[in-house]
N, C-alpha and C positions, 0 to 999 in steps of 0.2 A: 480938685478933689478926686480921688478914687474908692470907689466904694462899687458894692455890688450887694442886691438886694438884703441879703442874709445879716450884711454889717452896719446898716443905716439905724437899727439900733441901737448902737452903740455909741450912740451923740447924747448927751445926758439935756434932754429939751432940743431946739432946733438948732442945725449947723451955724455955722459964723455968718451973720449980714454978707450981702453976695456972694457968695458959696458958688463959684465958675465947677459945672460937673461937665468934662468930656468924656464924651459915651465913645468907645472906641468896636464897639462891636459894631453888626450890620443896623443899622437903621430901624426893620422889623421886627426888631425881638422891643421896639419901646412900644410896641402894643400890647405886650402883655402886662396884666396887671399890676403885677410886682412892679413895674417898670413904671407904670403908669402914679403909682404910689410916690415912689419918689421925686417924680417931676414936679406932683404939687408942692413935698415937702420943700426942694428945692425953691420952689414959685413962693413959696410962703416966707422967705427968707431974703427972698429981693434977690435973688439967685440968675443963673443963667444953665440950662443943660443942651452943650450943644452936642451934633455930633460931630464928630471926628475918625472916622471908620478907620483903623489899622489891622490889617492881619498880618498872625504870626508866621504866616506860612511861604516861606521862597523856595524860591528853586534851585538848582544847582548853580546855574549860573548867578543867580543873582546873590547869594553866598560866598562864591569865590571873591565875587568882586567887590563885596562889602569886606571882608575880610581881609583882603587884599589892599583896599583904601585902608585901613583903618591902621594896617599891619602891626594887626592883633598877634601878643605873646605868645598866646595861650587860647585857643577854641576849645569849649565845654562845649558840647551839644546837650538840649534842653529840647525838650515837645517836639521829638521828631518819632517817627516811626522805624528809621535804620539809621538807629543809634554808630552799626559795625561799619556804614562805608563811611566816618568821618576820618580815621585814620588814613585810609586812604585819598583825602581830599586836602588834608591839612595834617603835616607831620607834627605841629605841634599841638594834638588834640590831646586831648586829657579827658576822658570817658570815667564819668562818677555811677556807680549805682544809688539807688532811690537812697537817701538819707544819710551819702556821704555829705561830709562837709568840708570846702577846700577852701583855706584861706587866701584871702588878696591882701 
């Protein structure tokens, strides 16, 4: 399951019987209470919430070389802060402003 606090309302009563929730952020942000809310709802349900930490954030190298493994089409860059050096990393970048939409 992926959900984050604002959308666990949106279950009409409790989630599905074992409800597997991986938390993919840092660990310490499940002290806070929102967070805390959910674990029980999770718990109440015969559930599991583990963590799983992922961040979105790499580097240059470790971008090329995902990239490069995967010998990706097409690079969209998404959640970066220098949107302008992708071109320069990857010639087949394709650069969307906020609310384009590109078909696959």
């Amino acid at each position: 399951m992926l959900v984050r606090p604002s959308l666990i309302g949106d279950f009409q009563g409790d989630p599905p019987k074992r409800t597997q929730l991986l938390f993919g952020m840092w660990a310490g942000y499940r002290d806070k209470e929102e967070w805390r809310k959910i674990e029980k709802v999770i718990a109440g349900c015969g559930g599991n919430f583990q963590n799983c930490h992922s961040s979105g954030h790499a580097n240059r190298e470790e971008l090329l070389s995902f990239v490069n493994s995967i010998a990706a089409k097409v690079v969209v860059p998404i959640h970066t802060s220098v949107p302008e050096l992708f071109p320069c990393l990857f010639p087949n970048c394709v650069r969307l402003a906020d609310g384009d939409v590109m078909e696959v």
